[in-house]
C-alpha positions as CSV (number, residue, x, y, z in Angstrom):
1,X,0.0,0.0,0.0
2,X,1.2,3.3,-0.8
3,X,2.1,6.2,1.7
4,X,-0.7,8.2,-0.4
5,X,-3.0,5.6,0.3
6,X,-3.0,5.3,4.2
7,X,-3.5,9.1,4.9
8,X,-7.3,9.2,6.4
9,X,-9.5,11.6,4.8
10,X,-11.0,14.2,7.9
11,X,-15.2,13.3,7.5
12,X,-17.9,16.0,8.8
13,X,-17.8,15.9,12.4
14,X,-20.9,14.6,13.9
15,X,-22.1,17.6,15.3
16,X,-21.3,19.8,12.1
17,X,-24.6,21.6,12.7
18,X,-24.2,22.6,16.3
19,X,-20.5,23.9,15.2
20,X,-22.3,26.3,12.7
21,X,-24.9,27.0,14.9
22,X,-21.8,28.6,17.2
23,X,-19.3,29.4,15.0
24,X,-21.8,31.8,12.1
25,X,-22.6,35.2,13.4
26,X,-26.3,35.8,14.1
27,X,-26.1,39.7,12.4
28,X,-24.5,40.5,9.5
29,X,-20.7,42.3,9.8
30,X,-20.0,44.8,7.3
31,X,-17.1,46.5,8.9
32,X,-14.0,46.9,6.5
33,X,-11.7,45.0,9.2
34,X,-13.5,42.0,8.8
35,X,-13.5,41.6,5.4
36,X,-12.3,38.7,3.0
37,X,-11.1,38.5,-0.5
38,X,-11.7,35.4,-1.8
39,X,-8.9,33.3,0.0
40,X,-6.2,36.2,-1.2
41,X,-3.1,35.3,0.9
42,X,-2.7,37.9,3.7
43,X,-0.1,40.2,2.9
44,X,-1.6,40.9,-0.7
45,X,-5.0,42.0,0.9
46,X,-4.5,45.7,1.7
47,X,-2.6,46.0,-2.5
48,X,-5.6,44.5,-3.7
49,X,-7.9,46.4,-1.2
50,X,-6.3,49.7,-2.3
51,X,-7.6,49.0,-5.6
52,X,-11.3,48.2,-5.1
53,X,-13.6,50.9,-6.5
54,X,-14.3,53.7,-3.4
55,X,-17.8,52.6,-3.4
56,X,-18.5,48.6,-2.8
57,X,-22.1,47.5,-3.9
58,X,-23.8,45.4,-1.6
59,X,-25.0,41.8,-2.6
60,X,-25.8,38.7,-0.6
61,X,-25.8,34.7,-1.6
62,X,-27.6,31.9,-0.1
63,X,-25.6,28.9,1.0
64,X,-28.8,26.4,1.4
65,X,-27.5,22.9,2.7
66,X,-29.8,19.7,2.4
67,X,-29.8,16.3,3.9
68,X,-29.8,14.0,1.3
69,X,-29.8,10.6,2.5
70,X,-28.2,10.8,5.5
71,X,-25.4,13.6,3.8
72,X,-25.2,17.1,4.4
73,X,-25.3,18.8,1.3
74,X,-24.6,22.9,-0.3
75,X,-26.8,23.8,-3.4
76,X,-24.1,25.5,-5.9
77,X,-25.0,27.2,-9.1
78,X,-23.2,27.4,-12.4
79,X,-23.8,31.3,-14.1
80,X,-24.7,30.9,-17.4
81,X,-22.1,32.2,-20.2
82,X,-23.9,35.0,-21.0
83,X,-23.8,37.1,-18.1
84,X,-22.5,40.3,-17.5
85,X,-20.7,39.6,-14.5
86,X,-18.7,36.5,-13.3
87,X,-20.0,34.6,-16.2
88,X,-19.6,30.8,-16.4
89,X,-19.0,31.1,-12.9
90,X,-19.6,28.5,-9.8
91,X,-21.5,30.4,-7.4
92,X,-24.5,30.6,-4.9
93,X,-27.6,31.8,-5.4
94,X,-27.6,35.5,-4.7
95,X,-27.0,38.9,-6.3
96,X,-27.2,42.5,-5.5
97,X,-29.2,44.4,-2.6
98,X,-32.4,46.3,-4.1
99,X,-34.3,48.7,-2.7
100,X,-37.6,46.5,-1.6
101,X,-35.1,44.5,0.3
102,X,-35.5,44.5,4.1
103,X,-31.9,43.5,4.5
104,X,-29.4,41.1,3.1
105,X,-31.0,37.7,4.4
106,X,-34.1,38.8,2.3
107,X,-32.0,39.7,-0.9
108,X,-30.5,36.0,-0.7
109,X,-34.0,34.6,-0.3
110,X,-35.4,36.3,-2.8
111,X,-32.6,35.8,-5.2
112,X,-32.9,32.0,-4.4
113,X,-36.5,32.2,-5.6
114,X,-35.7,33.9,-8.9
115,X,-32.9,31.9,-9.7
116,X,-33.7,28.3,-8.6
117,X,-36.9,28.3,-7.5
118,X,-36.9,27.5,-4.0
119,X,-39.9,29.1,-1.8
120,X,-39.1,31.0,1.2
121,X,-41.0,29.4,3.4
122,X,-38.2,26.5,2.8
123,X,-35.1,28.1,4.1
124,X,-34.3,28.2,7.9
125,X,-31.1,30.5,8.0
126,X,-28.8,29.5,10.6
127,X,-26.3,32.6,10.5
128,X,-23.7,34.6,8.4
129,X,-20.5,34.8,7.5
130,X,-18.2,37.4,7.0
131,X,-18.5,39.5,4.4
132,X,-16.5,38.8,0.9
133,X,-15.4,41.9,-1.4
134,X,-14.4,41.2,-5.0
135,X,-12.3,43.4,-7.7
136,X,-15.2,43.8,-9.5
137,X,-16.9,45.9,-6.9
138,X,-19.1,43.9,-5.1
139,X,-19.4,43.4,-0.9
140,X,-20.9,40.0,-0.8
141,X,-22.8,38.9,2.8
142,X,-23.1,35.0,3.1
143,X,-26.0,34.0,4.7
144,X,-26.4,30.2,5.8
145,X,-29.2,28.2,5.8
146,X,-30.5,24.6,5.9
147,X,-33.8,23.7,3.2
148,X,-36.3,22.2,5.0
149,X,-37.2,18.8,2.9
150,X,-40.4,19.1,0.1
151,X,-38.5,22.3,-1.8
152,X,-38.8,22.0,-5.8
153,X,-36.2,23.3,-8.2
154,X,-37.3,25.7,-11.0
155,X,-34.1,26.8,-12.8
156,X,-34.0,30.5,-14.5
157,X,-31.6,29.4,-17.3
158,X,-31.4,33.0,-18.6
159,X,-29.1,33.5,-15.1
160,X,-28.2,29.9,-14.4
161,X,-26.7,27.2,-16.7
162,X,-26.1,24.6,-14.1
163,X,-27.2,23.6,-10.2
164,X,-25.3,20.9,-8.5
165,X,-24.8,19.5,-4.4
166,X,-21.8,19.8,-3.2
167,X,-21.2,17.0,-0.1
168,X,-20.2,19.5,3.4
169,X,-17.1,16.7,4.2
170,X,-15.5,17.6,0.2
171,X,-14.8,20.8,2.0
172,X,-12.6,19.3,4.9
173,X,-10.9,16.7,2.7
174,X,-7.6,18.2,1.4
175,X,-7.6,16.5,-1.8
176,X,-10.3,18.6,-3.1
177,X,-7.6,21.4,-3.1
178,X,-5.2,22.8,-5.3
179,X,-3.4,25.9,-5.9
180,X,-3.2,28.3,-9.2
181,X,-1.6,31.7,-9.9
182,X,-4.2,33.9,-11.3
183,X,-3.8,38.1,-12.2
184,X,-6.0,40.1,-10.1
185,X,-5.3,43.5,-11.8
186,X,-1.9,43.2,-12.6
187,X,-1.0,41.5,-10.0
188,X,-0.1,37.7,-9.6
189,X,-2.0,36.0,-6.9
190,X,-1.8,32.3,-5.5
191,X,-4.9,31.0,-4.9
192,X,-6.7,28.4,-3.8
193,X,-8.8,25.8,-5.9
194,X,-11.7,23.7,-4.8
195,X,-12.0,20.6,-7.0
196,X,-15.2,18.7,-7.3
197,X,-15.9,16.0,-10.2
198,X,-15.6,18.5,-13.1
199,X,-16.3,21.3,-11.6
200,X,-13.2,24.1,-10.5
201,X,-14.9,26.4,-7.5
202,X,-12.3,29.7,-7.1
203,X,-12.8,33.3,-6.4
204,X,-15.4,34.4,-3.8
205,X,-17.1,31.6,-3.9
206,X,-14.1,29.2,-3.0
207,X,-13.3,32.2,-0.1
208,X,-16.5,31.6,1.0
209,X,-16.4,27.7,1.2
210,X,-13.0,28.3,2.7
211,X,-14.8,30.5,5.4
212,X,-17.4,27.7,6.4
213,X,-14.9,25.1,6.3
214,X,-12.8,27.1,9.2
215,X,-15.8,26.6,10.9
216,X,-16.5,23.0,10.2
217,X,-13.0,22.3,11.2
218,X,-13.6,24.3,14.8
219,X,-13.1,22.8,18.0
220,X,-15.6,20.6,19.7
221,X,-17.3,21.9,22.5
């Protein structure tokens, strides 16, 4: 047997739910200090924070987990080519804060609807993350939620191409990672990669995951 071979792959801890239930903030944190850029290694942050535009727009995205048979999964969406922004993209459902929009847990929940169909009355949030700013000008507030079983799917291909499950325990297994050089506006970052069957998750989205996986990987009480 190989050395490769007898590493054990980390599974979702039993009591994965009770760590988000502590570990996700139960209000929204928009302070600058707090913020994340999609996984950016530390020291590049404040280069690549001195070029955001002076005024972030605010969006929000869902991250809906379901039990499917026993396994804890996130709903992930595919952005169709066409798109203005982030086209072709892997991301959650969500998009930019509007003005009939209580706050950002109603922007996710209504985007949700629009996008993939899935009625309010399904989603139980259970808290948020920190927020995520990207170059392109957006301050993204991640709101986590579990789907209460009996939700239907109605995709809006004109916004998404794709919607696939992503098993929570991919996230803690270190195979599912990689690292790639990408130019963030002129610069050359190293960033992180989550691999999953064909799909390639980086960006904010991959911050994000990287986010709830800190979490998932938190200390038992």
């Amino acid at each position: 047997m190989s050395a490769a071979a007898t590493v054990p792959t980390p599974g979702l801890p039993a009591d994965w739910l009770a760590r988000l239930q502590r570990g996700l903030s139960r209000m929204p944190e928009h302070r600058p200090e707090y913020w994340r850029m999609g996984g950016a290694p530390a020291n590049l942050q404040p280069t690549l924070r001195a070029q955001l535009p002076a005024s972030l727009r605010p969006a929000a995205v869902l991250l809906p987990i379901s039990e499917q048979q026993g396994v804890p999964r996130l709903l992930l969406t595919l952005r169709s080519s066409h798109l203005r922004q982030h086209a072709g993209q892997i991301s959650f459902p969500g998009g930019s804060l509007e003005s009939s929009d209580a706050d950002p847990l109603a922007t996710a929940v209504r985007e949700a609807h629009e996008e993939v169909g899935i009625e309010a009355t399904f989603v139980e949030p259970i808290g948020f993350l920190s927020d995520h700013v990207v170059m392109t000008g957006f301050r993204i507030t991640p709101i986590v939620a579990l789907l209460r079983p009996g939700y239907t799917l109605r995709i809006d291909a004109a916004e998404v191409a794709e919607v696939f499950d992503l098993p929570l325990e991919t996230l803690l297994d270190p195979r599912s990672y990689r690292l790639t050089t990408r130019n963030l506006r002129g610069i050359d970052v190293e960033l992180t990669e989550l691999h999953y069957g064909r799909h390639v998750i980086w960006g904010a989205t991959a911050g994000i995951l990287q986010s709830l996986r800190e979490i998932l990987q938190g200390p038992a009480p």
